[in-house]
FIVEX-965285 format. One record per residue (C-alpha): x, y, z; residue in three letters. Coordinates in pm, whole numbers, plus 50000, padded with zeros to 5 digits. Example, Ala and Ser with C-alpha at 12.3 -4.5 7.8 and 13.67 -1.06 7.14 Angstrom:
<pts>
512304955050780Ala
513674989450714Ser
</pts>
This chain:
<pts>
137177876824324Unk
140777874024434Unk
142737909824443Unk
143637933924693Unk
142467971124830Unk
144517995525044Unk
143848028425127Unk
143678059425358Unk
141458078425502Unk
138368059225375Unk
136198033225486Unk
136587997225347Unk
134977977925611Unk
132047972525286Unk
134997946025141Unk
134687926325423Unk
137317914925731Unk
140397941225661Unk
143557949225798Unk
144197980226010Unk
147797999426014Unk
146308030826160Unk
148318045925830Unk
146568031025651Unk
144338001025598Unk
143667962325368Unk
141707941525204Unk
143287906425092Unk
141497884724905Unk
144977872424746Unk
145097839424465Unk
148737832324682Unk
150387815724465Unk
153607825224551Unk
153747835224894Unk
157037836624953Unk
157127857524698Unk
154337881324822Unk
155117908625072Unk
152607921725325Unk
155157938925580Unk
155307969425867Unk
157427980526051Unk
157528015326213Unk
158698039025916Unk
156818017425681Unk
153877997825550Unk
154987970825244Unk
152647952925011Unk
154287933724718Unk
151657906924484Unk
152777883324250Unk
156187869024173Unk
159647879224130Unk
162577860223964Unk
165737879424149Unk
164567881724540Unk
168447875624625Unk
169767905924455Unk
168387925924709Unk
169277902425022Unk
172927909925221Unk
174007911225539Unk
172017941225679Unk
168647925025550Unk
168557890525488Unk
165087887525485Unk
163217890525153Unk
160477916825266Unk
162267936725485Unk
165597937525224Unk
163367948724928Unk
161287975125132Unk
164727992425255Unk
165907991024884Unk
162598004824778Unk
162648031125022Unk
166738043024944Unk
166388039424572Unk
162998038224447Unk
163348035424067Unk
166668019924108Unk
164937986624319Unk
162017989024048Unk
164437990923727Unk
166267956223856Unk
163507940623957Unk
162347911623770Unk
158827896923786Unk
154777898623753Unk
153877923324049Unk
152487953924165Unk
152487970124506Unk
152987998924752Unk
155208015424982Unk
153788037825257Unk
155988060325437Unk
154548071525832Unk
156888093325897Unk
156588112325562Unk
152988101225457Unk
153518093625131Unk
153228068724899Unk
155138050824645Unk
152938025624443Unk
154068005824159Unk
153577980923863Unk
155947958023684Unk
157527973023337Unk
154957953923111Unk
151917958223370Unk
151707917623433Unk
149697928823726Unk
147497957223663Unk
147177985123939Unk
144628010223955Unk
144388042724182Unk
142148069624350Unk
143668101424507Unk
141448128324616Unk
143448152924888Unk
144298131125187Unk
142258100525055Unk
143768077124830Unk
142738039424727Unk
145038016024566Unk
143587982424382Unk
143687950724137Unk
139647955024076Unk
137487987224017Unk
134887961324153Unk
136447970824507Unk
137068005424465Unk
133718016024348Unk
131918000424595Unk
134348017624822Unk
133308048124694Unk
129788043924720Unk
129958035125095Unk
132398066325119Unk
129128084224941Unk
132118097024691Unk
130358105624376Unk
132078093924056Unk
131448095423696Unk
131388076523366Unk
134068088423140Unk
133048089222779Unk
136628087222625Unk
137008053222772Unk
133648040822572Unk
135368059722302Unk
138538042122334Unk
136188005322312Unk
134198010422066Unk
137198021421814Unk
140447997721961Unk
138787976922185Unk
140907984522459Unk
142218014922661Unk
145048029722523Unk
146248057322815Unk
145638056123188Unk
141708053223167Unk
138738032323276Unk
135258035023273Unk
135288055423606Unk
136748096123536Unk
138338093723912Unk
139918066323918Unk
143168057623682Unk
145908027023557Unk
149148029723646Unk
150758022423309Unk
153407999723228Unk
157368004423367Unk
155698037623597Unk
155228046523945Unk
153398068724129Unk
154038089024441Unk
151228105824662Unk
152418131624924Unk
150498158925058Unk
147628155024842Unk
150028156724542Unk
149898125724257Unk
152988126024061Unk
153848101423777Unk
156948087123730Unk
158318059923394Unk
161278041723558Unk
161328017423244Unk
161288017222880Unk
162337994822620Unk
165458003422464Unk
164617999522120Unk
167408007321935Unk
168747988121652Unk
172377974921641Unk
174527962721363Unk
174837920921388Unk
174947896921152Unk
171947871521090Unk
173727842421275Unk
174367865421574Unk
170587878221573Unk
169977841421616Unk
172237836521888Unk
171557863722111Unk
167787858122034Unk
168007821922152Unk
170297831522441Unk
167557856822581Unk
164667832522504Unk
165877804222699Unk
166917831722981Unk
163027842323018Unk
162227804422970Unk
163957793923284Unk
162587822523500Unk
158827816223435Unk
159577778523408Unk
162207777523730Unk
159467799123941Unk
156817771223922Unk
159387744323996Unk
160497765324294Unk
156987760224446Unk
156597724224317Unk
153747730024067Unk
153497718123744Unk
153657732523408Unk
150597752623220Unk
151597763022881Unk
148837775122598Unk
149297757922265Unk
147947770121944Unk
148787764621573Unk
150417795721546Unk
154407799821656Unk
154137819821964Unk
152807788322200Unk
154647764121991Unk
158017779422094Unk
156887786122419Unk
156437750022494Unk
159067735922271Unk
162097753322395Unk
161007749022720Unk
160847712422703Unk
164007710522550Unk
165747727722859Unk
163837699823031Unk
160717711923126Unk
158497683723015Unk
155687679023284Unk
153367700223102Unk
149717701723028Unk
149037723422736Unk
145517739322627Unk
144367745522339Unk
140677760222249Unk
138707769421929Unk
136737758421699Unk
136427719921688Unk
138627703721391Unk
140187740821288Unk
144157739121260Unk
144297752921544Unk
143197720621704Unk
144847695621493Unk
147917711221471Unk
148677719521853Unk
147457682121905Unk
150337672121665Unk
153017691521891Unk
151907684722187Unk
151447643922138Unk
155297651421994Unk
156517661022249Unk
154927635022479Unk
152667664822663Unk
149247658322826Unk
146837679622606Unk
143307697622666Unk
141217710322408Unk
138167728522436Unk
135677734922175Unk
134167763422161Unk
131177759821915Unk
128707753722211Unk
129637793322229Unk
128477790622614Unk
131317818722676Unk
129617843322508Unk
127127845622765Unk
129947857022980Unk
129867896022919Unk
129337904223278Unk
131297880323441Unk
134617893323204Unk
133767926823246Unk
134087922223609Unk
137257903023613Unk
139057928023341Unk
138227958823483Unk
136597966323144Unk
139937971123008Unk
139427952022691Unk
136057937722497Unk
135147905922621Unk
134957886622356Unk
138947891122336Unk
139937861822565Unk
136877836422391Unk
136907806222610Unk
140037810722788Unk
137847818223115Unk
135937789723019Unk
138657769022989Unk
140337773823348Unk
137227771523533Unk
137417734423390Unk
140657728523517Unk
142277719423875Unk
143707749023856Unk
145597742724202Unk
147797722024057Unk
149547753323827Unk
151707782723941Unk
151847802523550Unk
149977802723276Unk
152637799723009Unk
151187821822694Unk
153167833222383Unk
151737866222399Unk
152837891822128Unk
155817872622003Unk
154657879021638Unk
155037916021668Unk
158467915221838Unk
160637887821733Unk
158017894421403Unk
157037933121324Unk
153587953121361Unk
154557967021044Unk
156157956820705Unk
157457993620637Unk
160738005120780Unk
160128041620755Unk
156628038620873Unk
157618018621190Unk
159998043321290Unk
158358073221182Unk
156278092821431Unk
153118075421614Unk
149548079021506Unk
146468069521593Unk
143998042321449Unk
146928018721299Unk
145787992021595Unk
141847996621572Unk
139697971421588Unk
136967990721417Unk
137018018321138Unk
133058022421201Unk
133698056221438Unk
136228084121413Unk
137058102321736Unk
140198127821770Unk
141708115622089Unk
144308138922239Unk
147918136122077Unk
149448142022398Unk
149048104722436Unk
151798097222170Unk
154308119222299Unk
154728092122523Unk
156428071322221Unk
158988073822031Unk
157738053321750Unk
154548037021552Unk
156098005221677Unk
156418012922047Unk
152908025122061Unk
151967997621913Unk
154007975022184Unk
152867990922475Unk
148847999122386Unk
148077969522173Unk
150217943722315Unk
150497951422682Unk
147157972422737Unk
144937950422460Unk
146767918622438Unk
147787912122772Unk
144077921822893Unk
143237890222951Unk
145857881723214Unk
143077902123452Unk
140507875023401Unk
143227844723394Unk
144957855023718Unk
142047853523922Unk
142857814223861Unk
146957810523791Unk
149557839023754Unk
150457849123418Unk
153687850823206Unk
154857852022854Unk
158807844022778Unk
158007870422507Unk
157297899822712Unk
159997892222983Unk
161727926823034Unk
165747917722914Unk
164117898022625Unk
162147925222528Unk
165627952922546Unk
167417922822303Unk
164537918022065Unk
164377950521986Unk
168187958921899Unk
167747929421608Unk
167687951621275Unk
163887952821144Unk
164847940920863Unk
165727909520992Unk
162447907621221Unk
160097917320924Unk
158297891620761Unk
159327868021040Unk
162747858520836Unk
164877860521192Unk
161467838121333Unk
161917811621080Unk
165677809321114Unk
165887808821452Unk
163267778321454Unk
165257766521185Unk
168987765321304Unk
167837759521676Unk
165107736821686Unk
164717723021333Unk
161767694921466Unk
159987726321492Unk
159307732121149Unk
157677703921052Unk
154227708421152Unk
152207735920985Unk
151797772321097Unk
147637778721129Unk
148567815120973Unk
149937800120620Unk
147077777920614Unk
148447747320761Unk
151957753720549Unk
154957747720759Unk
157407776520900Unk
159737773420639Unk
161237802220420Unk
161407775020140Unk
157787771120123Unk
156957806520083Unk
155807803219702Unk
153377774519838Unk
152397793620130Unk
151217824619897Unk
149397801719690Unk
147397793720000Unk
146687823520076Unk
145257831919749Unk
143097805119759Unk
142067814220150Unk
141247847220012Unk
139057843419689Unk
137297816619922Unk
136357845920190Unk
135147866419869Unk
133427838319729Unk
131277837720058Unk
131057870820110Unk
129147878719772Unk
127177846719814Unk
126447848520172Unk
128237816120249Unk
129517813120614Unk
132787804720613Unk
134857787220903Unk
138037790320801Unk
139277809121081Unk
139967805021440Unk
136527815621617Unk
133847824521329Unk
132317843021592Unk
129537858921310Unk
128977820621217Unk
128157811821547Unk
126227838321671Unk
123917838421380Unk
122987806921389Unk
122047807121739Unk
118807824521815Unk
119367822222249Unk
122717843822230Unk
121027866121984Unk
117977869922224Unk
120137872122580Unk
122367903522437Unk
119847924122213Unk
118097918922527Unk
121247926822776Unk
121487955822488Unk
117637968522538Unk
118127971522932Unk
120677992122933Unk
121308014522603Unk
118908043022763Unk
120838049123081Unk
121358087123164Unk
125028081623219Unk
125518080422841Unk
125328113722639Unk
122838108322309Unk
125638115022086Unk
127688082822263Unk
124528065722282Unk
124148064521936Unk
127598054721864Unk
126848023222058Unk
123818017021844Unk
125668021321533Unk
128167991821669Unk
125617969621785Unk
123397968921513Unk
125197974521201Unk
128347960121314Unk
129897925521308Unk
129927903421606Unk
133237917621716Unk
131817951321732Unk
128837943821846Unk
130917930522147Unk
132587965322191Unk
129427978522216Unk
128007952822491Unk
131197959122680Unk
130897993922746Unk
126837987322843Unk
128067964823054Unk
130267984623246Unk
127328010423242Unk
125017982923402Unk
127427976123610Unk
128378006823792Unk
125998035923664Unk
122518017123741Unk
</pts>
């Protein structure tokens, strides 16, 4: 499992051969992809860890540091949210101050890389993977415990939506923060937040400044893979997102790409990223996923996303880069959460604006919890929250399992693209009109394959009337076989089809669900909450429920 541990005044030597600083010690079991990117520096005020990739490494080289590790360290150490506001990237890391012991540890503004930290007193444990800091604990003999608002979190949203995991001691370091340890002491500190704030522009300059910020973000993830020689992975769907992804970045020339695609065999999904990508001249790689082989994977996810997010979420994207050479890739190109920013979460104005609550992102209505409302204070809007806990918490979840084979980026989520995006009127963004336009007026070849969410209708604003009709028919269809029990494949991943026509996956997780629903780590009343999801809830539910066993199994057994 590639990642990383540091930490003081605990034992690691469990993780295997480890670097010792005195001030502290390391694990590295680091994917490398970039290493001249990566920083793993001391000196004798202070200990430097950087991981990932960074777009900007010469803004903070001149004369008095001209080297990379040593110029950003110094930067780090003078200005600490000033170096992490400019920087530009997929990373996390640490500073570690000897003379003052204390600690600075940090994530990127969208959380690209995930950190996760332990601070008890003098001993603190920064990581990529609970995997490595429980079993540090347990050869510390540090007792932890399950924490029942994660499960609760699960088994309503699917994902976490504050600082918490499955462990009560140990914590995320949310997106755009960073953290400083000293004297026993944690503090928290946001050093990033999108701007979000509307300004008044016409429609023709929405599409230019849209475009202009696009292809910025395009040639950073696209440029970084060039810089170390490697070629192109780009995900291709039939939705938008991808599609732009890949398009705009082969227009600015990046054409040595190999784009994925995976879902159910013959779905639009399929045929229409096949379309595109043959197009535009692409090699292509689909992956059916009807053998449903990757839903024997709940362990294996739940291990590589830190439980962070069900594991049915990424389907057979783990599946899919295992079959690869994935040594041949630096990114994994995705179109995450474009949709909801250059679209909208929400069609009202007044709503999306208006003052955050919770259960607007759920992925089940089965269970009601209160959770605590000090957890939208951190938001000025429904839209934000939405942003920042379903896109970059849920959404971008399965960048933990992907990055243990290729680093992850989406031209979508790049920080200045995300500050432009967001000063576009919503009424422009809503119903993706700005979308469409900008597709139209900028890359007008775009248009003329269909979009998988109008049914195979293409992006156009002139074929709305057609595209509604679609969707009426889509929609009496889904009635039609609801009331006469008719499966019905017309969608993406019919996981319900699949699973209930296979006896084997049926048998592996009731059994997987047997073994491990009367552990003494759950409380009855959560206990029956899980049995509730697994056996009166759909497939995706039912895989909420299986995740939190399995992180049970995993770490209370």
């Amino acid at each position: 499992m590639h990642g990383f541990l540091a930490a003081k005044e605990l034992d690691i030597e469990c993780l295997g051969e480890f670097y010792d600083m005195g001030s502290c010690k390391q694990y590295n079991n680091l994917l490398n992809k970039f290493p001249g990117d990566n920083i793993f520096f001391e000196d004798n005020q202070h200990i430097s860890f950087l991981n990932g990739y960074v777009h900007n490494k010469s803004d903070y080289i001149h004369e008095d540091y001209r080297d990379w590790p040593a110029a950003f360290t110094n930067a780090l150490y003078q200005d600490t949210e000033g170096s992490l506001k400019k920087l530009r990237g997929g990373f996390c890391g640490y500073l570690f101050d000897k003379q003052n012991e204390m600690l600075i540890a940090y994530t990127d503004q969208i959380a690209v890389k995930a950190l996760y930290y332990y601070a008890d007193g003098e001993k603190w444990m920064l990581s990529d993977h609970l995997d490595y800091m429980v079993k540090v604990l347990k050869a510390n003999h540090i007792p932890f415990d399950f924490n029942p608002v994660a499960a609760q979190y699960m088994l309503t949203y699917a994902y976490m939506i504050d600082d918490s995991t499955f462990i009560r001691q140990i914590h995320r370091l949310l997106p755009g923060k960073y953290l400083s340890v000293k004297c026993g002491q944690v503090s928290i500190t946001r050093y990033h937040f999108i701007a979000n704030k509307e300004k008044q522009m016409s429609e023709a300059e929405a599409v230019e400044i849209i475009d202009t910020a696009f292809r910025e973000a395009i040639r950073r993830e696209f440029d970084k893979d060039r810089e170390y020689g490697y070629r192109h992975l780009v995900d291709l769907s039939g939705g938008l997102d991808s599609r732009m992804v890949s398009w705009v970045a082969h227009d600015m020339g990046y054409t040595d790409q190999v784009n994925v695609t995976y879902c159910q065999a013959g779905y639009r999904d399929e045929s229409i990223s096949k379309q595109v990508a043959l197009y535009l001249g692409h090699e292509y790689v689909f992956k059916p996923l009807d053998d449903i082989r990757w839903m024997y994977d709940l362990e294996e996810i739940t291990s590589r996303n830190n439980g962070a997010a069900l594991y049915m979420g990424i389907t057979g994207g783990n599946r899919m880069l295992r079959t690869l050479r994935t040594e041949q890739f630096g990114i994994e190109h995705t179109g995450l959460i474009g949709g909801s920013d250059v679209g909208t979460f929400y069609h009202d104005r007044k709503f999306n604006y208006g003052k955050p609550v919770f259960g607007m992102n759920a992925y089940s209505e089965r269970l009601k919890y209160e959770f605590d409302e000090e957890i939208l204070k951190e938001y000025p809007c429904q839209e934000m929250f939405a942003i920042y806990t379903r896109g970059m918490l849920g959404a971008e979840s399965s960048y933990l399992t992907r990055q243990h084979y290729v680093e992850t980026a989406s031209p979508f989520m790049d920080v200045d693209f995300l500050d432009i995006i967001f000063s576009v009127p919503f009424d422009y963004r809503n119903y993706h009109h700005i979308y469409l336009k900008w597709m139209k007026e900028k890359y007008p070849a775009s248009t003329e394959f269909g979009w998988e969410k109008w049914g195979g209708v293409k992006p156009k604003e002139s074929l709305i009337f057609i595209r509604k009709m679609k969707t009426t028919q889509r929609l009496l269809w889904q009635f039609f076989c609801s009331v006469f029990h008719i499966d019905n494949r017309d969608i993406m991943n019919p996981v319900d089809y699949w699973y209930y026509k296979d006896k084997s996956i049926q048998t592996y997780l009731t059994e997987f669900y047997d073994n491990v629903i009367k552990n003494q780590a759950l409380e009855d009343d959560l206990r029956k909450d899980i049995s509730l999801m697994f056996h009166e809830g759909e497939v995706w539910e039912k895989s909420m429920a299986l995740t939190v066993l399995a992180m049970v199994k995993k770490y209370f057994t």
